[in-house]
C-alpha positions in Angstrom: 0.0 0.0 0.0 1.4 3.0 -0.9 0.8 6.4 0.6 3.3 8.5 -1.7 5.6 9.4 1.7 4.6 6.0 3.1 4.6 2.6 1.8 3.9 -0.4 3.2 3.9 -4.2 1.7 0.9 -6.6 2.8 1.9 -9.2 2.2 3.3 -11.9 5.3 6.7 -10.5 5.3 6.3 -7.0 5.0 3.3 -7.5 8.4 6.3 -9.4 9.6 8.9 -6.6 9.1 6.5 -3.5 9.9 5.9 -4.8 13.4 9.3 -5.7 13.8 10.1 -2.4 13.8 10.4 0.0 17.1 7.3 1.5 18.9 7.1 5.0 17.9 7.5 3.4 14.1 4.9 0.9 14.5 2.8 3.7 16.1 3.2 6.3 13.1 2.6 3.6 10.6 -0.6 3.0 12.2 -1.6 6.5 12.1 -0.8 7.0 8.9 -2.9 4.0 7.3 -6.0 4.8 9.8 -5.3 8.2 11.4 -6.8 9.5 8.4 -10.3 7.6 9.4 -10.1 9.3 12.8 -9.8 12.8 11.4 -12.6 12.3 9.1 -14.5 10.7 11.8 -14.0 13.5 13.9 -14.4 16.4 11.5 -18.0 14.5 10.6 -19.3 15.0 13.9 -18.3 18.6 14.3 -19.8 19.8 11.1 -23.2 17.7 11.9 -23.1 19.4 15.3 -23.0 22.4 14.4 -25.3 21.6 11.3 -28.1 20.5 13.7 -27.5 23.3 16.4 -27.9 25.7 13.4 -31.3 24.2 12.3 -32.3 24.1 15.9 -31.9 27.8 16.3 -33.6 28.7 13.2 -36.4 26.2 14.6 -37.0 28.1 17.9 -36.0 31.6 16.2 -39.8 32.9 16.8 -40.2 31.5 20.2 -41.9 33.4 22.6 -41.3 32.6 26.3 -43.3 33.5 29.5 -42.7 34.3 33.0 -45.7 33.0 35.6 -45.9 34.4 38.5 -47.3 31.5 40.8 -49.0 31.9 44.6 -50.6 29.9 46.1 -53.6 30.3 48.9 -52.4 30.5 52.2 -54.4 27.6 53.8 -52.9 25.7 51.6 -53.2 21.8 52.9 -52.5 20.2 49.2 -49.2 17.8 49.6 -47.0 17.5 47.2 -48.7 14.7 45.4 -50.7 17.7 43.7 -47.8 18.8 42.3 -46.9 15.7 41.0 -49.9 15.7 39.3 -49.3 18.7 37.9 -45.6 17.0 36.3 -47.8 14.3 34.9 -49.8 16.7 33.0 -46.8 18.9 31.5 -45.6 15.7 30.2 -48.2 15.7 27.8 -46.2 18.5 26.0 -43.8 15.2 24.9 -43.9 15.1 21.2 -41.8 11.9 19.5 -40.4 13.4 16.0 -38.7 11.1 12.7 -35.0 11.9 11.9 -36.1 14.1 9.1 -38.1 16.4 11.4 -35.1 16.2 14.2 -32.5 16.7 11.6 -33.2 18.5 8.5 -36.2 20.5 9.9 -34.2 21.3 13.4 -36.8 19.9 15.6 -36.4 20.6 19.2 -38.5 19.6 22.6 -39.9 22.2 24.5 -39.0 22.2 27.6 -40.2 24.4 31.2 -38.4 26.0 34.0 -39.4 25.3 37.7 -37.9 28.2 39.5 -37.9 29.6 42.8 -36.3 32.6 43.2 -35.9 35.3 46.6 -35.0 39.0 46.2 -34.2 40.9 49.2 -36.0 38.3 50.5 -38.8 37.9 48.2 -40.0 34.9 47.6 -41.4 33.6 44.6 -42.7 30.7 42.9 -42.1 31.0 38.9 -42.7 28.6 35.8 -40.9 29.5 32.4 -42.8 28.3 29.4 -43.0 28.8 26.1 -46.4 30.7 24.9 -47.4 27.7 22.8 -47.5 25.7 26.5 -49.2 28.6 28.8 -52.8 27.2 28.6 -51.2 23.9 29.5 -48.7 25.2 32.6 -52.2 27.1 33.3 -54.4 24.2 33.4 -51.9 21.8 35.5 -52.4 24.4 38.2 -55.5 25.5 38.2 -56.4 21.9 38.4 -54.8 20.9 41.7 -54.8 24.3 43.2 -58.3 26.1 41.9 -57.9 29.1 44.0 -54.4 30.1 42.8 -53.5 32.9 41.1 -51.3 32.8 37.7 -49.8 36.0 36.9 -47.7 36.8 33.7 -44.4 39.0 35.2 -41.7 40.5 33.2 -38.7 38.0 33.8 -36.5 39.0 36.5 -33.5 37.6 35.1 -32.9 41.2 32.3 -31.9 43.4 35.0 -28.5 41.8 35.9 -25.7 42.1 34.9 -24.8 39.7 31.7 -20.9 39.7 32.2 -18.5 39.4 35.1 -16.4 40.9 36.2 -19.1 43.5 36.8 -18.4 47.0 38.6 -21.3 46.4 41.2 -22.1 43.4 40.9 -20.6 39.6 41.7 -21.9 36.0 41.7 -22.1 32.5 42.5 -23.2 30.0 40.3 -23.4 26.1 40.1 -25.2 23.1 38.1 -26.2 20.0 39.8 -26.4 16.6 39.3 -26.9 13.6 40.6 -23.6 11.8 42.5 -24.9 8.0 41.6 -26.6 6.3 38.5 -30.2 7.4 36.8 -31.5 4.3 38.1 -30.9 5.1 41.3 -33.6 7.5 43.4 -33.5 10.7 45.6 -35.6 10.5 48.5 -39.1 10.6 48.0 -41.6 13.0 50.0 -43.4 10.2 51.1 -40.6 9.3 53.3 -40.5 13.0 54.9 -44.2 11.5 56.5 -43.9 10.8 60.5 -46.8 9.1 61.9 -47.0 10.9 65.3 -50.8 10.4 66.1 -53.3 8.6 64.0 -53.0 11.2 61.2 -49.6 11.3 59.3 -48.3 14.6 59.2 -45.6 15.7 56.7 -42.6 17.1 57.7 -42.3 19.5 54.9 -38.5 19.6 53.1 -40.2 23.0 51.5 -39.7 24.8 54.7 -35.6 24.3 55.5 -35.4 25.4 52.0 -37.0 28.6 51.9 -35.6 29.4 55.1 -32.7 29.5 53.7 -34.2 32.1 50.8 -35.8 34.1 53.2 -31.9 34.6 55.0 -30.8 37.3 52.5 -31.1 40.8 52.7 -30.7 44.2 51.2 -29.1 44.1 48.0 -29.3 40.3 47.7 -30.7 37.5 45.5 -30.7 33.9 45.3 -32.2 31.8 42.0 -33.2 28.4 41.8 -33.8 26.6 38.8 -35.1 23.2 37.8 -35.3 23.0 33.9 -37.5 19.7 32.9 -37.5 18.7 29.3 -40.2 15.6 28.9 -38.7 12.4 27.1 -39.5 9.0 26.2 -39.2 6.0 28.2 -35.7 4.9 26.6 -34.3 5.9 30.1 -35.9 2.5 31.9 -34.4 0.5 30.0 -31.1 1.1 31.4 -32.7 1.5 34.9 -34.0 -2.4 34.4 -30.5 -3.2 33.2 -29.2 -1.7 36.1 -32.0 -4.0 38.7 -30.7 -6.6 36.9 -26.7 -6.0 37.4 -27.6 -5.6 41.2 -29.7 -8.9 41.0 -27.0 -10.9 39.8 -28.5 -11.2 36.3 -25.7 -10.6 33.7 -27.5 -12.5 31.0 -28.2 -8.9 29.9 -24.6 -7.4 29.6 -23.7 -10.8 27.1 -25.0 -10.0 23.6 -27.8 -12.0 21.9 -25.2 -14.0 19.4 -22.6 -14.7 22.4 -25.0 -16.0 24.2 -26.5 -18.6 21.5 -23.1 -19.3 20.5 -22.1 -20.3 24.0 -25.4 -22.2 24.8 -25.4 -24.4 21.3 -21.5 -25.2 22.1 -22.6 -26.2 25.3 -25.5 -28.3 24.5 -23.1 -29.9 21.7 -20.8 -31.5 24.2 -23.5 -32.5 26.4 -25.3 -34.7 24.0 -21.1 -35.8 23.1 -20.1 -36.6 26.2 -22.6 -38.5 27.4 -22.7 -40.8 23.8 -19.1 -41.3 24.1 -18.6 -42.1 28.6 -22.6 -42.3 29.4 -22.7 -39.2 31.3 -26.2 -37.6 31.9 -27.3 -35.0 30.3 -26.6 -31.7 32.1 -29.8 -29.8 32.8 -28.7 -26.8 30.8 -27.9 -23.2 30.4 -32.0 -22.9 32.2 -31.2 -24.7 34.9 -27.9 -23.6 35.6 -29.3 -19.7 35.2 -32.3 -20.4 37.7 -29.9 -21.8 40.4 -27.6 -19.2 40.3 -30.5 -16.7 40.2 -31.7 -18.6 43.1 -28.9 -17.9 45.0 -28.1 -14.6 43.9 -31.7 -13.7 45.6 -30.6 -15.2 48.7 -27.3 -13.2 49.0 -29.1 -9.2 48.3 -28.8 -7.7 51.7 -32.2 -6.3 53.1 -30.3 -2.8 52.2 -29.9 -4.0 48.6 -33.6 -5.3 48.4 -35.0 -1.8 49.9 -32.8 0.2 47.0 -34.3 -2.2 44.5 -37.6 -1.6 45.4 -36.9 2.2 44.9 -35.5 2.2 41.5 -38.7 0.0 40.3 -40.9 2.6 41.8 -39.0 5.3 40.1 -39.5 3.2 36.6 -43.2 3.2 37.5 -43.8 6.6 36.8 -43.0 9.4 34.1 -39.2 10.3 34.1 -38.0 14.1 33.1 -34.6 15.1 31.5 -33.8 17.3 34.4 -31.1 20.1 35.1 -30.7 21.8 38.0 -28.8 25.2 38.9 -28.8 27.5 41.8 -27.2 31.2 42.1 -26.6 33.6 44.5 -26.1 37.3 43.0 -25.7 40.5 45.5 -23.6 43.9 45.3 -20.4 43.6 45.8 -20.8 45.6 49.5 -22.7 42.6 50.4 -21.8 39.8 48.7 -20.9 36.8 51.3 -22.0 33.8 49.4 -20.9 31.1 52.6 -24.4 32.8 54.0 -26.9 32.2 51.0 -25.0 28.9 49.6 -24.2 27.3 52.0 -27.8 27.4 53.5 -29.1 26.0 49.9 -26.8 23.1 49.2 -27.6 22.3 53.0 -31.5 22.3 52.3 -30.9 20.3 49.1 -29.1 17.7 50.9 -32.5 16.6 52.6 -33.3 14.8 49.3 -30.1 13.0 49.9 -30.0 9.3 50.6 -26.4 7.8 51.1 -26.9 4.6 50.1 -29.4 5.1 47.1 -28.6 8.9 45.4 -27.9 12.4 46.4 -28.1 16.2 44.5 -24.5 17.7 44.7 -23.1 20.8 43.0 -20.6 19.1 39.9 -20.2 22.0 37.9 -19.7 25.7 39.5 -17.4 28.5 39.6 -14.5 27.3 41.6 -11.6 26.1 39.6 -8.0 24.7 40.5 -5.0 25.2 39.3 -4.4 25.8 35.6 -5.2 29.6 34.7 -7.8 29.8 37.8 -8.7 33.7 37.6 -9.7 33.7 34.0 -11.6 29.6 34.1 -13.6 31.2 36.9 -15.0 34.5 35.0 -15.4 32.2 32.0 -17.6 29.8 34.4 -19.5 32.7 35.7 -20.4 34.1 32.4 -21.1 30.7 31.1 -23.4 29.5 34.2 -25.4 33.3 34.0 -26.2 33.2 30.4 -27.1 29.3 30.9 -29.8 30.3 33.3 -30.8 33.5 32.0 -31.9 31.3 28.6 -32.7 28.3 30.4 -29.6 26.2 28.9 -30.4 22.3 29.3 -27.4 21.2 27.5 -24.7 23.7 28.9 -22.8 23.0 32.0 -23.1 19.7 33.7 -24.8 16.4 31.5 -28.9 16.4 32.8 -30.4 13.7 34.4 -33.2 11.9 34.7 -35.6 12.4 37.8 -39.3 11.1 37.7 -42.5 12.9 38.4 -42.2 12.0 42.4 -38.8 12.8 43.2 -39.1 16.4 41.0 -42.3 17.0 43.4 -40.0 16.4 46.2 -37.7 19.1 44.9 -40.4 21.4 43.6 -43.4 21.8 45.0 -45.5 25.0 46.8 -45.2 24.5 50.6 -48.2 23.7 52.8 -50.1 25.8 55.3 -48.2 24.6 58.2 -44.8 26.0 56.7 -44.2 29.6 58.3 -42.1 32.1 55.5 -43.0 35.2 56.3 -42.0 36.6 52.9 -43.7 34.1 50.7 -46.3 35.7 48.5 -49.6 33.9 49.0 -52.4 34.8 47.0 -55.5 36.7 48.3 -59.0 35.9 48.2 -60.2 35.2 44.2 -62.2 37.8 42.0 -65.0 36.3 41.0 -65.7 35.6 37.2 -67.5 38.0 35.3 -70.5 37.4 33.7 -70.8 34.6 30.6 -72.7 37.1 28.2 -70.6 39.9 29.0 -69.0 41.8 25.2 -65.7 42.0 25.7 -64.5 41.3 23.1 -63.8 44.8 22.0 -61.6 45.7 24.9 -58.9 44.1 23.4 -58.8 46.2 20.7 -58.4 49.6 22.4 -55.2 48.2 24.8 -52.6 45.8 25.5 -52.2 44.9 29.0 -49.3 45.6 30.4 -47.1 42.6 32.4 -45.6 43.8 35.8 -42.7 43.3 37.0 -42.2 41.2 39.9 -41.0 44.6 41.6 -44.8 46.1 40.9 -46.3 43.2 42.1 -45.0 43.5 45.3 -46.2 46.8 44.9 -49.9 46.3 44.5 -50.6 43.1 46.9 -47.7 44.5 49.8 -46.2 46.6 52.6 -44.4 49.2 52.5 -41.1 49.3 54.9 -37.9 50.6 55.1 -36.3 47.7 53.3 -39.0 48.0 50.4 -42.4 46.3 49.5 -42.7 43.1 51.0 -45.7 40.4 51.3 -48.6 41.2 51.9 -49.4 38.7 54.5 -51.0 40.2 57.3 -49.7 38.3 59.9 -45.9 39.9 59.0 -44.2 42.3 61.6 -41.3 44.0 60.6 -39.2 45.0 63.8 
């Protein structure tokens, strides 16, 4: 074969003389002959990368998102089985497309933001949707929580700064992810339940973590993010591999020609060996399998059964492409993120279970080493504009969580939980008449979306440190 600088013979003599030849000439040979495949390899799935990321944005190009403004009655006494309810219904916004519509048309999944956010103290419960799935993000709550209110806000997200370093401003920013497998669950909320009379009251894991929202002062925000993009069911397959693997079943991991190759061969000297010395006939590959399946059973530890048993409940119910991302943003005269941050990752690790699967920050700003001061700002800015546009694929890989453990994350806290600064909503207006014309209204104006700012404004209190809730029950020292 020749190369025009290279030339090799195929034939036995010259395979014999090529790898008789020292390492670092065996090695460029090699490269040479099938480097070349590599390159081409690689340079393939570049272009079609950036191919499909091009259609993609000329997909969603005319995209509208909005901001909902979420509160929730004060007596509220829904647990957070509502919410999951509410999951189950966004996942009808799934739609399956054919590789012509995912590549040449640039087909993308729409996807939501859960977010709960706290400035100055604040707090507030926010979904991000795109206008095509309003009625739908609308419908999910109105269902489970019929005297909510669902207000359309300016997103609070344009009035920081986009690029750090920043004059006033500074941040913190992390994505997080899950420490263990897919297959493996968080803890669920129905394990936060402590039977301490004959009614089972539950503890709610909402309250630790807006306590630690409701820490911040003056000059001072925190943002929480759950972005939840629904997908098929491809994901349980692997999560039933996985049962399996703990199981002792590794018939799956063999492929489906080793595995009839191996049986036949065995079978083969069965039926030979016991023509030629009269030995019985073996009871097979079956029987073989079911004893050590058998026994296998026996040796899973009660702590190994009890893990099982979660990942099949996890399987049994619809499973999200999740990322999650927190942030802590203040002026520089008051930034001291070990007060915010610290008080977050501590509330998230309540959803934590050691031996199953925990939520940990695996991709933030703080960096080692190599060029540190300049891999941090790039972090920062990468990590702002990632949650500013909602980014599922930037930062850390997601993961999948299913529509009880997000509800165990994300859910609106019951009556019981005391935040003082946790907008509630007020009594309902009641609907206008049916024959009412109205139609012309619309015509003459456009109404105008307040800011979160303004809607502190027009359902608060007034105090020195600025509009707060308007719960009653509030006193400000």
């Amino acid at each position: 074969m020749d190369f025009g600088f290279y030339s090799i013979n195929l034939g036995f003599e010259g395979i014999s003389d090529f790898f008789a030849q020292g390492t670092w000439e065996i090695i460029a040979g090699l490269f040479v002959m099938f480097g070349w495949v590599i390159i081409s390899s690689l340079f393939l799935t570049v272009a079609i990368n950036f191919y499909q990321e091009y259609r993609e944005n000329k997909y969603t190009a005319d995209w509208k998102w909005v901001v909902l403004a979420i509160d929730i009655p004060a007596l509220n006494i829904q647990t957070p089985k509502a919410v999951e309810q509410m999951f189950a219904h966004l996942a009808g916004a799934f739609d399956q497309p054919d590789i012509a519509n995912a590549f040449r048309g640039g087909y993308k999944q729409r996807w939501f933001s859960l977010e709960i956010i706290s400035i100055e103290g604040y707090i507030q419960f926010l979904i991000r949707t795109e206008e095509k799935f309003r009625d739908l993000v609308e419908t999910s709550v109105y269902a489970q929580y019929p005297e909510a209110e669902v207000v359309e806000v300016e997103d609070y997200t344009f009035g920081v700064p986009d690029k750090f370093p920043d004059k006033d401003y500074d941040i913190w920013a992390s994505d997080f992810g899950l420490a263990e497998n897919d297959a493996y669950p968080i803890r669920f909320y129905s394990e936060f339940e402590h039977s301490i009379s004959k009614d089972t009251v539950l503890k709610d894991p909402m309250g630790t973590f807006l306590e630690s929202f409701s820490r911040i002062g003056s000059g001072e925000q925190m943002w929480f993010q759950i972005i939840i993009e629904p997908t098929s069911n491809d994901w349980k397959e692997k999560a039933i591999k996985k049962i399996r693997e703990m199981m002792g079943d590794d018939s799956s991991s063999k492929g489906v020609f080793s595995a009839f190759r191996f049986e036949e061969l065995g079978k083969s000297w069965d039926e030979l060996n016991s023509q030629l010395l009269g030995a019985p006939v073996s009871e097979g590959e079956d029987g073989s399998a079911k004893e050590k399946a058998k026994k296998n059973m026996l040796d899973i530890t009660p702590g190994q059964s009890k893990l099982i048993a979660g990942m099949e409940e996890k399987i049994s119910k619809i499973g999200f492409k999740t990322k999650m991302r927190g942030v802590y943003l203040a002026r520089k005269e008051v930034f001291r993120p070990e007060r915010g941050v610290n008080a977050m990752i501590g509330a998230i690790n309540q959803f934590n279970v050691p031996s199953s699967n925990s939520i940990v920050p695996n991709f933030g700003i703080s960096v080692s080493y190599f060029m540190k001061e300049r891999r941090t700002i790039y972090r920062k800015n990468l990590l702002m504009k990632a949650y500013k546009k909602r980014k599922l694929k930037v930062g850390s890989n997601p993961f999948i969580l299913n529509t009880e453990e997000l509800a165990t994350v994300w859910h609106f806290p019951m009556s019981h939980v005391k935040t003082p600064l946790l907008q509630k909503s007020q009594a309902k207006a009641a609907e206008p008449p049916s024959g009412l014309p109205v139609e012309f209204i619309a015509d003459l104006f456009e109404p105008e979306i307040p800011t979160l700012k303004e809607k502190k404004k027009t359902e608060g209190y007034k105090t020195d440190a600025g509009y707060m809730s308007g719960d009653e029950d509030v006193k400000f020292g």
